[in-house]
FIMARPA-466479 format. One record per residue: chain; x, y, z of N, C-alpha, C, CB in turn. Coordinates in steps of 0.2 Angstrom, whole numbers, plus 5000, padded with zeros to 4 digits. Glycine has a CB too. Layout:
N
- mol; n_xx; n_yy; n_zz; ca_xx; ca_yy; ca_zz; c_xx; c_yy; c_zz; cb_xx; cb_yy; cb_zz
- A; X; Y; Z; X; Y; Z; X; Y; Z; X; Y; Z
...
//
This chain:
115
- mol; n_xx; n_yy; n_zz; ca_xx; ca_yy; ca_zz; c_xx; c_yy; c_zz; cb_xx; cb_yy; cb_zz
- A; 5613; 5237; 5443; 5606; 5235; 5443; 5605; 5229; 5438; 5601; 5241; 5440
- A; 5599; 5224; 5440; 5599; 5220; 5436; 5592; 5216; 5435; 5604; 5216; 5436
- A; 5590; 5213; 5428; 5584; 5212; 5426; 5580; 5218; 5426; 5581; 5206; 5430
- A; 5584; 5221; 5423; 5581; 5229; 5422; 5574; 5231; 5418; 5587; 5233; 5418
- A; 5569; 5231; 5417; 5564; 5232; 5414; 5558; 5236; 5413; 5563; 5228; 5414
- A; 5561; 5241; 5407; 5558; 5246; 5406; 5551; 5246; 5401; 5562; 5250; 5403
- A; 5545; 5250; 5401; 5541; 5250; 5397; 5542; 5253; 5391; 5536; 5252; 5400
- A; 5544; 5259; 5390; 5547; 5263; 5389; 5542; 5270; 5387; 5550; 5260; 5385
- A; 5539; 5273; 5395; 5536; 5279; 5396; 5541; 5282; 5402; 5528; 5279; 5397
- A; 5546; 5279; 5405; 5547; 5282; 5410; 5554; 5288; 5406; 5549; 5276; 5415
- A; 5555; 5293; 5412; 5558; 5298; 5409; 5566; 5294; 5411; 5555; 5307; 5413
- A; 5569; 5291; 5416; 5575; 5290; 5414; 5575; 5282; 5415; 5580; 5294; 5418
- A; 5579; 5281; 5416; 5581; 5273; 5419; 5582; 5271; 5422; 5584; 5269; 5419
- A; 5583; 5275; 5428; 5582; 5273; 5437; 5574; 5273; 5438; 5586; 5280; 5442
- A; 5571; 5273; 5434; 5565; 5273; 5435; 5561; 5268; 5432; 5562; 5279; 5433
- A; 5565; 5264; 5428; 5563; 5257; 5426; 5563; 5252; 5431; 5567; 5254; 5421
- A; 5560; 5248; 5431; 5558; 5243; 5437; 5565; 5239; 5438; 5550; 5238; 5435
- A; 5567; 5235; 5440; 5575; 5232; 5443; 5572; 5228; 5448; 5580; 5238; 5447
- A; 5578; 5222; 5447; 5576; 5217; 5453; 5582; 5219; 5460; 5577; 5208; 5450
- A; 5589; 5223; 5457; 5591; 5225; 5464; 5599; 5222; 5459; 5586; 5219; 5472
- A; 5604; 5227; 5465; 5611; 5225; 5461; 5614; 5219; 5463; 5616; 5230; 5462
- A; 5618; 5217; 5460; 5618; 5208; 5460; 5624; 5206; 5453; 5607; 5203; 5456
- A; 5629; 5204; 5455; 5633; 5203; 5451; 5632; 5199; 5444; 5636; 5200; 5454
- A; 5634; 5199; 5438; 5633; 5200; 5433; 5638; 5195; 5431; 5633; 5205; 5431
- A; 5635; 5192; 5422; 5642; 5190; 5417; 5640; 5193; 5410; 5644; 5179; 5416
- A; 5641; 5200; 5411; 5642; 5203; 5406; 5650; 5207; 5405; 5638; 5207; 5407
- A; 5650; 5207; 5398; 5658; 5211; 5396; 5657; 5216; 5392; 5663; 5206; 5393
- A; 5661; 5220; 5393; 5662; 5225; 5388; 5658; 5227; 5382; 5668; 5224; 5386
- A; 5660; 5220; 5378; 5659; 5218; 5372; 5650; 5219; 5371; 5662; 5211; 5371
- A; 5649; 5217; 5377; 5639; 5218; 5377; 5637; 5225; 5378; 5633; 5214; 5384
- A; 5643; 5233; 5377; 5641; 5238; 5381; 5632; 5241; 5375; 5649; 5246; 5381
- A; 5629; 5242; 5380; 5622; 5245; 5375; 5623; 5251; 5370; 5616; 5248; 5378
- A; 5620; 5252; 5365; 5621; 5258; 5362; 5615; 5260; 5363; 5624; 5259; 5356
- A; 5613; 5265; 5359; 5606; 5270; 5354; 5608; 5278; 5352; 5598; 5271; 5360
- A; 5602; 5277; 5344; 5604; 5283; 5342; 5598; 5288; 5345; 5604; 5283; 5335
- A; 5596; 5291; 5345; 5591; 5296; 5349; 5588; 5303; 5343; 5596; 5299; 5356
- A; 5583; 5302; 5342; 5581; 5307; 5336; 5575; 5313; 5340; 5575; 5300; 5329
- A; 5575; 5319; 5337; 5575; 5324; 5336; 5579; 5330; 5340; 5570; 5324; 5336
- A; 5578; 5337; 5339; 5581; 5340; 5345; 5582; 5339; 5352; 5579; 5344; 5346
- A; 5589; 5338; 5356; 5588; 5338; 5362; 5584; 5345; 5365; 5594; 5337; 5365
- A; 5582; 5345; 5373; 5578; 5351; 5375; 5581; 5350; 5383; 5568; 5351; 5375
- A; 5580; 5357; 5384; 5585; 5358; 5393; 5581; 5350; 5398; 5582; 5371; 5401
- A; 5585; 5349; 5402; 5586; 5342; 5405; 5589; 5341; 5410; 5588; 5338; 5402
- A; 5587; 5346; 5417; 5593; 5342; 5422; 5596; 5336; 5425; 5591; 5343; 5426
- A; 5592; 5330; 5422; 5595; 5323; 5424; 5602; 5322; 5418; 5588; 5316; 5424
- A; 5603; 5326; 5414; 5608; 5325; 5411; 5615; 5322; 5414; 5609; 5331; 5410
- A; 5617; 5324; 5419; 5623; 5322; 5423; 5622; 5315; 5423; 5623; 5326; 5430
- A; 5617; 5309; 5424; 5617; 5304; 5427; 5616; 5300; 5421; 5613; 5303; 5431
- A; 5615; 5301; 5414; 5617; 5297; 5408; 5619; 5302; 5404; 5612; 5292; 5404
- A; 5625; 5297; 5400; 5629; 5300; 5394; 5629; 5294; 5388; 5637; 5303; 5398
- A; 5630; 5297; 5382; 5631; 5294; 5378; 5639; 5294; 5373; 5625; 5297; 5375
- A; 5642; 5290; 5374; 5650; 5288; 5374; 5650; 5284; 5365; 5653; 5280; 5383
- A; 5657; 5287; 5363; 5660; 5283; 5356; 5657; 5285; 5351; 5659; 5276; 5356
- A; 5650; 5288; 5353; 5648; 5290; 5346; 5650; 5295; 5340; 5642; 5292; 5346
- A; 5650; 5295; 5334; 5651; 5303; 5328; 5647; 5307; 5331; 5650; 5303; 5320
- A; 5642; 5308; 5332; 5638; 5313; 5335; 5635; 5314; 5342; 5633; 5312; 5333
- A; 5632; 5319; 5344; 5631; 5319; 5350; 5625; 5316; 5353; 5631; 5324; 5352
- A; 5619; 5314; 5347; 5615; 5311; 5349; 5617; 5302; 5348; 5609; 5314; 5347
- A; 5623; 5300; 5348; 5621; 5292; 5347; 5629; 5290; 5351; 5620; 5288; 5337
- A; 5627; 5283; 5353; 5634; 5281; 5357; 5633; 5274; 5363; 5636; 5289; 5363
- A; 5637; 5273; 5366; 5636; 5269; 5369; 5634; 5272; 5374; 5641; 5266; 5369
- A; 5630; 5269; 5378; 5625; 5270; 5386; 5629; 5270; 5393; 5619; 5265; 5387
- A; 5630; 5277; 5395; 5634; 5275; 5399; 5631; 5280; 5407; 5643; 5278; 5396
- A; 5631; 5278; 5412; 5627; 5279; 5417; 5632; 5282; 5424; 5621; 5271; 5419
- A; 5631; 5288; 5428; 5634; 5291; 5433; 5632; 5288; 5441; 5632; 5299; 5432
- A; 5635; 5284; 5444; 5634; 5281; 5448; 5639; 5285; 5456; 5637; 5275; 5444
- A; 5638; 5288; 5459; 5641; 5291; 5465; 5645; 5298; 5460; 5649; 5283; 5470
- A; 5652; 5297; 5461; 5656; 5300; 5453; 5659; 5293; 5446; 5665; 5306; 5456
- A; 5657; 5290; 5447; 5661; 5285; 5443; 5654; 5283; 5437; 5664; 5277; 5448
- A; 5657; 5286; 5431; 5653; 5281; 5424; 5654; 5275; 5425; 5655; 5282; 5417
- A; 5649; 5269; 5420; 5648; 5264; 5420; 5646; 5263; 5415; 5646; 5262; 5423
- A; 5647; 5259; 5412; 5642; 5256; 5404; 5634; 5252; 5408; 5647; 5247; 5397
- A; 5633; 5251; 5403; 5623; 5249; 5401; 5626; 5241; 5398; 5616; 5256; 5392
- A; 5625; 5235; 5400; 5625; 5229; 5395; 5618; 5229; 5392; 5627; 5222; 5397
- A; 5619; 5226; 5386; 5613; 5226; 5382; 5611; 5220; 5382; 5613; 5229; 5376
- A; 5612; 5216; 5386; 5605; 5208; 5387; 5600; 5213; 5389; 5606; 5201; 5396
- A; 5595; 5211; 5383; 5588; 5212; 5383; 5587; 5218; 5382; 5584; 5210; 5387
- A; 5592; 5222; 5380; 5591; 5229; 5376; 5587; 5232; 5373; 5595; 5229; 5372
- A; 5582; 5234; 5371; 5578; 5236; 5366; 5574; 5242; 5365; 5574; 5232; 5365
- A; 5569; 5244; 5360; 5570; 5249; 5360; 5564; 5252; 5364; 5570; 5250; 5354
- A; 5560; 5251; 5368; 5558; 5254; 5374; 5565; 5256; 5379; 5552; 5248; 5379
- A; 5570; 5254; 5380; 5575; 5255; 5385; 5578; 5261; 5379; 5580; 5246; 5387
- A; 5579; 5262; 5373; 5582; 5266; 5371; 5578; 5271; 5370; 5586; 5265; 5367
- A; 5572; 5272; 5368; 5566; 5278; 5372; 5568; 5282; 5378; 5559; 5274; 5375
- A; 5566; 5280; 5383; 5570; 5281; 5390; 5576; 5285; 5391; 5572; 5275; 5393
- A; 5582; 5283; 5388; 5588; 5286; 5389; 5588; 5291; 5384; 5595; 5280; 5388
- A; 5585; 5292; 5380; 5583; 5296; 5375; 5580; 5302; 5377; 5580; 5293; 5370
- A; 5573; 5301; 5382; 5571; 5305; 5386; 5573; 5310; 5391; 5568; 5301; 5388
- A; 5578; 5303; 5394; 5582; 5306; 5399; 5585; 5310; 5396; 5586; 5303; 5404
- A; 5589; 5310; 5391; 5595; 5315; 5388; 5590; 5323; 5386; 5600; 5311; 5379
- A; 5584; 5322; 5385; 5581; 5328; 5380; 5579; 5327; 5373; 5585; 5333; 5381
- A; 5580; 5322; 5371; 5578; 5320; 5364; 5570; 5316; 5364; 5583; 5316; 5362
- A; 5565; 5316; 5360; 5560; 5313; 5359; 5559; 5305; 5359; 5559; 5315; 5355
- A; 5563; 5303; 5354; 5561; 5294; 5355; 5570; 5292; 5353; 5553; 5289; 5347
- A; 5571; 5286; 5353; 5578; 5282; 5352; 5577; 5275; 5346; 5581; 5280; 5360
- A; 5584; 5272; 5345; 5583; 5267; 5341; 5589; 5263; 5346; 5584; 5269; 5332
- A; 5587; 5257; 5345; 5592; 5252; 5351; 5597; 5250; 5343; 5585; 5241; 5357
- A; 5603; 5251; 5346; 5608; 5249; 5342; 5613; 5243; 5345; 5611; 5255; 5340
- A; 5614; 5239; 5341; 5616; 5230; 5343; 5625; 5234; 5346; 5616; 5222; 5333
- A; 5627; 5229; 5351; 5632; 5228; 5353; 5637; 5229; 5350; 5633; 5225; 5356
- A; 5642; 5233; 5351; 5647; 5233; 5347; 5651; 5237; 5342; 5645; 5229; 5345
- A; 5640; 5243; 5340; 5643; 5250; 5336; 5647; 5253; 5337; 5640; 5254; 5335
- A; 5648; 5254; 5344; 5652; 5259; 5345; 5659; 5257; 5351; 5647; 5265; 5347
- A; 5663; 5259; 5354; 5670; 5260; 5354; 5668; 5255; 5363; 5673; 5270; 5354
- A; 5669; 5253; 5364; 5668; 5247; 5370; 5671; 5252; 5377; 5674; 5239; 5369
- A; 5668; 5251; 5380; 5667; 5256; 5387; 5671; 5252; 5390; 5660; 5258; 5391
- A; 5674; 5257; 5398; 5679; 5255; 5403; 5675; 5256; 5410; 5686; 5260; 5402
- A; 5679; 5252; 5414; 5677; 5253; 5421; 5671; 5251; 5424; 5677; 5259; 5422
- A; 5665; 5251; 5430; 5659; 5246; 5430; 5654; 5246; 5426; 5656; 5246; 5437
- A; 5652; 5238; 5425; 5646; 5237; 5419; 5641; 5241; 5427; 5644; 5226; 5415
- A; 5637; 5244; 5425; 5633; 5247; 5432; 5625; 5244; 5429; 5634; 5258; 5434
- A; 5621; 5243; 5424; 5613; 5239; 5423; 5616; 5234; 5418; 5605; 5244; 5420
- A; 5613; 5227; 5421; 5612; 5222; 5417; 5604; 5221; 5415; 5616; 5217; 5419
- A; 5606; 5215; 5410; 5598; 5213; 5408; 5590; 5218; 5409; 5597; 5207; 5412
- A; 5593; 5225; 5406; 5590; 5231; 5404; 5584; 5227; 5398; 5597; 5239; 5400
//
């Protein structure tokens, strides 16, 4: 996905508006993070984002379920309406967008750019 652009009311990230998938010059190095603050609560879309690298379960790098194959999130134009959202989606209340890099650099397809 790409030119991804979320308000940040929607419940996950497939639900953020997208111009459509399209190849990319993102690397690794840009994978998104966020921390995500209060209790998680039951959440069936669970399965289609996960949160990778982090010390805890609520913070990590952004990582999305595609067919069966994870993917990272780059973070061109990352912010914190986009880490609301994934926050949502997981079962947590709101998120904090954390800069590239915090956490452990993800493998395998970048699957949203310019989120």
């Amino acid at each position: 996905m790409t030119s991804v652009r979320c308000s940040g009311k929607e419940s996950n990230l497939y639900n953020c508006f997208y111009r459509g998938w399209e190849a990319h010059n993102c690397g690794h190095h840009e994978d998104a993070g966020v921390v995500c603050h209060s209790k998680p609560v039951c959440n069936s879309s669970i399965d289609t984002v996960r949160l990778a690298g982090g010390k805890l379960d609520n913070m990590g790098r952004v990582e999305i379920c595609l067919g069966d194959t994870w993917g990272t999130v780059c973070d061109n134009s990352w912010n914190s309406r986009d880490a609301d959202v994934v926050c949502r989606q997981l079962g947590y209340s709101i998120g904090k967008r954390i800069s590239a890099g915090q956490f452990r650099q993800g493998w395998g397809p970048i699957w949203m750019v310019d989120v």
